[in-house]
N, C-alpha and C positions, 0 to 999 in steps of 0.2 A: 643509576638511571636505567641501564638496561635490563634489569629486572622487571620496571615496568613496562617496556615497550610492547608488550603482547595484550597492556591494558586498554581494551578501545572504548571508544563513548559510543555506543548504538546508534546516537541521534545526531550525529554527525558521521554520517559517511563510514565509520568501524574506523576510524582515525583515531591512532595510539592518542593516550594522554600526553605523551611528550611533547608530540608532534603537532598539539594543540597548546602547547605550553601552562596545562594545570598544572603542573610539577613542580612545586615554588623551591623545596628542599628535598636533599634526601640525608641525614644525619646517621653516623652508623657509631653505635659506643661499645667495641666488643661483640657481642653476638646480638645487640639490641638493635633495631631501625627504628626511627619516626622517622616518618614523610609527611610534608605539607604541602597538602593540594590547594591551587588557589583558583576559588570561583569566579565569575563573574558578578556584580553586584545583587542582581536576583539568583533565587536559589535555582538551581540545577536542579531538574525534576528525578534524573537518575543518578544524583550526588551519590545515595548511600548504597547503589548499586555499585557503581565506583568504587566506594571506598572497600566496600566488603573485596569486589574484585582484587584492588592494588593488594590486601593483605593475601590473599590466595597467591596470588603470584610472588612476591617476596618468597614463601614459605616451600612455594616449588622450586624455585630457582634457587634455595641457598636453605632447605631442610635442616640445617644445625642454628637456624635463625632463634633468639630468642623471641623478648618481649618485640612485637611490633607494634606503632603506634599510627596510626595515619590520622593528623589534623588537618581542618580546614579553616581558612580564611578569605575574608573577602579582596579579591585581586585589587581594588581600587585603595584598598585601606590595608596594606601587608602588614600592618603592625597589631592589626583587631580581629582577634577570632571570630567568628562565624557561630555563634551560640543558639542561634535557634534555624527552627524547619522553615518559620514565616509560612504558616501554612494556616487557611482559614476554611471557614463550613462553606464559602460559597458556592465551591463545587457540589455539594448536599443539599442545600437549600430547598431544590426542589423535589427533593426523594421524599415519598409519604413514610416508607416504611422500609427500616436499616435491619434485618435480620441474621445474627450469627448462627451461622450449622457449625455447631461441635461436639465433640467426641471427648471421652474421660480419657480413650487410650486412641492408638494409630491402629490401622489392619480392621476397621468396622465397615468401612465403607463410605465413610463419611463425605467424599470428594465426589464418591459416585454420584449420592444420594443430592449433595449441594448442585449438582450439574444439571441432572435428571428433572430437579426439582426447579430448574431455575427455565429451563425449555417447558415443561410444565405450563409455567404459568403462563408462559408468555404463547402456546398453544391456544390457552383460555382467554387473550386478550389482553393482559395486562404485559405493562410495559416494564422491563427487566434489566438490571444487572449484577453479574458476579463476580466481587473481587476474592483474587485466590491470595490468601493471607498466609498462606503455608512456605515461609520464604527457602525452607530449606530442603522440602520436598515437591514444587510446584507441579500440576498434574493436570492442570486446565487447558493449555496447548497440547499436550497428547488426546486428552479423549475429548477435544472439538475439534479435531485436524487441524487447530490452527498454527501447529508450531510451525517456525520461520517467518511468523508475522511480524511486523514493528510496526509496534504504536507510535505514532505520529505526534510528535512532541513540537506545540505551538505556541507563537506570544501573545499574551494577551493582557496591550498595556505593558506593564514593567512585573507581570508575572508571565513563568510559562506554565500552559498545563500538557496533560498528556491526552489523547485521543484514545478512547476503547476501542478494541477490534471487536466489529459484529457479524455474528452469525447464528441461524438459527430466529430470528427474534431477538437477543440475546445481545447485550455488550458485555464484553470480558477483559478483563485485566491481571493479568499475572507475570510475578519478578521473572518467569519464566520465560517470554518474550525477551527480557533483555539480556539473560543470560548466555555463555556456548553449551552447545550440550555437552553433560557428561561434567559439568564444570561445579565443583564444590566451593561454594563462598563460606571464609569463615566468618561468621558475624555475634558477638558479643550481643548480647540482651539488648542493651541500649540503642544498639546499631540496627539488631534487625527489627526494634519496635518503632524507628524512624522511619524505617524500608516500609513496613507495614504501611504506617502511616501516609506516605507519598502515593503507594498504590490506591489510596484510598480517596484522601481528600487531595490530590492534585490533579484528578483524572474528572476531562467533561462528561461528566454522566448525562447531563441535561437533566429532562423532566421525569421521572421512573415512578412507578406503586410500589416495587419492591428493588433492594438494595440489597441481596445476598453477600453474606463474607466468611467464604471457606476459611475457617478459624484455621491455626496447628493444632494439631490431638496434642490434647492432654491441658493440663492445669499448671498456671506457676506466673510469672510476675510478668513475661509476655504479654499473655492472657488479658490480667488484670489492668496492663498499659494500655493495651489498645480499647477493650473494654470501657473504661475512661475518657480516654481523648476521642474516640467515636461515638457519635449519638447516637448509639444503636437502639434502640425501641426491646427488645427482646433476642430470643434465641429459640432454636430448636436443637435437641439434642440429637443424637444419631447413636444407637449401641447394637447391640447383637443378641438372642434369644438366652445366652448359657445363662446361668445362677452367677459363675463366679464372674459375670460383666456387671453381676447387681455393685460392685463397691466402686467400679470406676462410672458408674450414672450415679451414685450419691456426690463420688467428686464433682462432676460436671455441675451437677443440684448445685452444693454448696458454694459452689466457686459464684456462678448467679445471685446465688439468694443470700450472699453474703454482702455485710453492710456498705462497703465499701464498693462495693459493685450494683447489687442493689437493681437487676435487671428483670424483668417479665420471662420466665420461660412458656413460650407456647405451648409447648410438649415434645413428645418421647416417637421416634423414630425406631422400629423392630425392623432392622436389616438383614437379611437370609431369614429370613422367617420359616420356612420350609423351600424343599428343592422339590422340584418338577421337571421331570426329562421331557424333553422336545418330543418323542413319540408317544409321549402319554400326557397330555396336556391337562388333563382331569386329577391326575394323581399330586398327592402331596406329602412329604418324607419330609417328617422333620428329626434330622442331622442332631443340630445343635439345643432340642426340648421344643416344646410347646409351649407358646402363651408367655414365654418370659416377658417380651414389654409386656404385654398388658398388665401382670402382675408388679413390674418395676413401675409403670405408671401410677398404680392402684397407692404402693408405696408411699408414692412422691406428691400425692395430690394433683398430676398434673395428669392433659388428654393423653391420649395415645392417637398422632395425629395419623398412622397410617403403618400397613404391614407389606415388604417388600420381600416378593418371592425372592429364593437362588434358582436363576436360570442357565444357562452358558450362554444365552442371546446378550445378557446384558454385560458381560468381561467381554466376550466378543465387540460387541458395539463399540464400549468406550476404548479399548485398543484400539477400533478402526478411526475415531473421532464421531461416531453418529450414535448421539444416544440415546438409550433404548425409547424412552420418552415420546421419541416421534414415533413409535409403530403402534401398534394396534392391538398387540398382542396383550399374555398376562401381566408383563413387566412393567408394559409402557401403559395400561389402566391404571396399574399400581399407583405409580407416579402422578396420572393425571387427579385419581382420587386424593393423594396423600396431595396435591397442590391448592387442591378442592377445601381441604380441610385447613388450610394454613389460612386460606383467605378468610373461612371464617370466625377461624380464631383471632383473628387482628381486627372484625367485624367490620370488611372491606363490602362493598354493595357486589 
């Protein structure tokens, strides 16, 4: 048990799990743990925040820990596991349009690009949100200033959902908020495609035109989970000018237009396109080649929704939380165009 005590529930006050008495078992066989945590009859909106936590913590406090296992069950019923999320589209219902930004590889930019792109729109009028799906690198409370927010987790009826932090226009959601900083969750496939999931469909969005969901970089059964269980409409990709990013935008391609997925790609995303120093506003250096989107799009049959200088205004920005999006400058046209072009590729009025 005291392994867990440093484990808190965010939506209750940062009150350890103990001391709220989830903690039905703790079984130890040799170097192995299962813990069984016991819910409440409705699902727990940051159950698999939890649970990923409780194993981080085991692993710190006892490093020669083997296999760990943490089950859940329902507190009312201790004999009957807990098998599903009981998670439904109602939260969605009213979004017109669910769009994935993803990436073949990490280091494109991709998080910037989903941010930037998502203040964008909602500059232009439309009503917006982005959930950060990246459970293992979440970066959405950094570059909106909002980290140390808590989403406000409420009932509704004999479910609870969770409440988006807004700013900018903008509702956001990310595992981030509920996490400590600096704090590594280990999470299994299974586990963090549930986390996924809860960020997603358990949070009141209300009424939106668009639905952003900063995907993980890269490709692999993640991906194709959440892909699935979310109605997402399409994607856009996000890569970077060189030749050798041309084999990770065929991944992203195929991961989409693969049958089992089976999704609309809007198009192709050229991040650092060329650099332009702040005292020379006119000029343009391109670093990493020329023209590669356009050629990777040419490839792929898809648009090329838009080309995104390298500035220092826009790393600048998103370390302080204000992104580039709102200025005026070449960055933030960038953005407002490449959002220009998203709407009419989903053929929004």
């Amino acid at each position: 048990m005291k392994m867990l005590l440093d484990v808190t529930h965010p939506g209750k006050g940062d009150r350890n799990i103990v001391e709220l008495g989830l903690v039905e078992s703790v079984e130890i066989d040799g170097n192995d743990v299962c813990v069984t945590l016991a819910f409440p009859k409705h699902r727990d909106p940051l159950a698999e925040y939890i649970i990923g936590s409780a194993r981080a913590a085991i692993y710190r406090h006892w490093p020669e820990a083997g296999k760990v296992e943490v089950k859940t069950i329902v507190k009312e019923e201790a004999a009957k596991k807990q098998t599903g999320l009981n998670l439904t589209m109602e939260e969605v219902n009213n979004v017109r349009h669910i769009i994935g930004i993803a990436s073949g590889k990490g280091g494109v930019g991709k998080s910037t690009v989903a941010v930037n792109l998502a203040v964008a729109l909602a500059r232009l009028g439309y009503k917006v949100g982005l959930a950060d799906a990246d459970v293992y690198g979440p970066s959405i409370p950094l570059m909106t200033a909002t980290e140390g927010a808590l989403p406000e987790a409420i009932k509704d009826g004999d479910r609870e959902v969770i409440m988006p932090i807004e700013k900018y226009g903008v509702k956001w959601m990310s595992i981030g908020y509920f996490s400590q900083p600096g704090q590594a969750l280990i999470w299994r496939g299974p586990m963090a495609c549930n986390a996924l999931k809860q960020m997603i469909l358990q949070v009141r969005w209300g009424a939106l035109d668009f639905l952003l969901i900063d995907m993980p970089p890269g490709t692999g059964d993640i991906h194709i989970s959440l892909v699935q269980d979310i109605p997402m409409e399409g994607a856009v990709i996000v890569t970077t000018p060189q030749a050798v990013a041309l084999a990770d935008v065929e991944k992203g391609v195929d991961m989409f237009r693969n049958k089992n997925v089976a999704r609309k790609i809007f198009g192709l995303v050229e991040n650092m396109s060329w650099f332009t120093p702040a005292e020379l506003p006119d000029n343009k250096y391109y670093i990493f080649g020329k023209d590669g989107g356009v050629k990777m799009a040419e490839n792929y049959g898809i648009p090329l929704l838009g080309q995104i200088p390298l500035v220092q205004s826009i790393r600048e920005n998103g370390d302080e939380g204000e992104p580039a999006a709102l200025s005026s400058r070449p960055d933030g046209i960038a953005f407002i165009e490449l959002a220009e072009n998203l709407v009419k590729a989903v053929n929004m009025p």
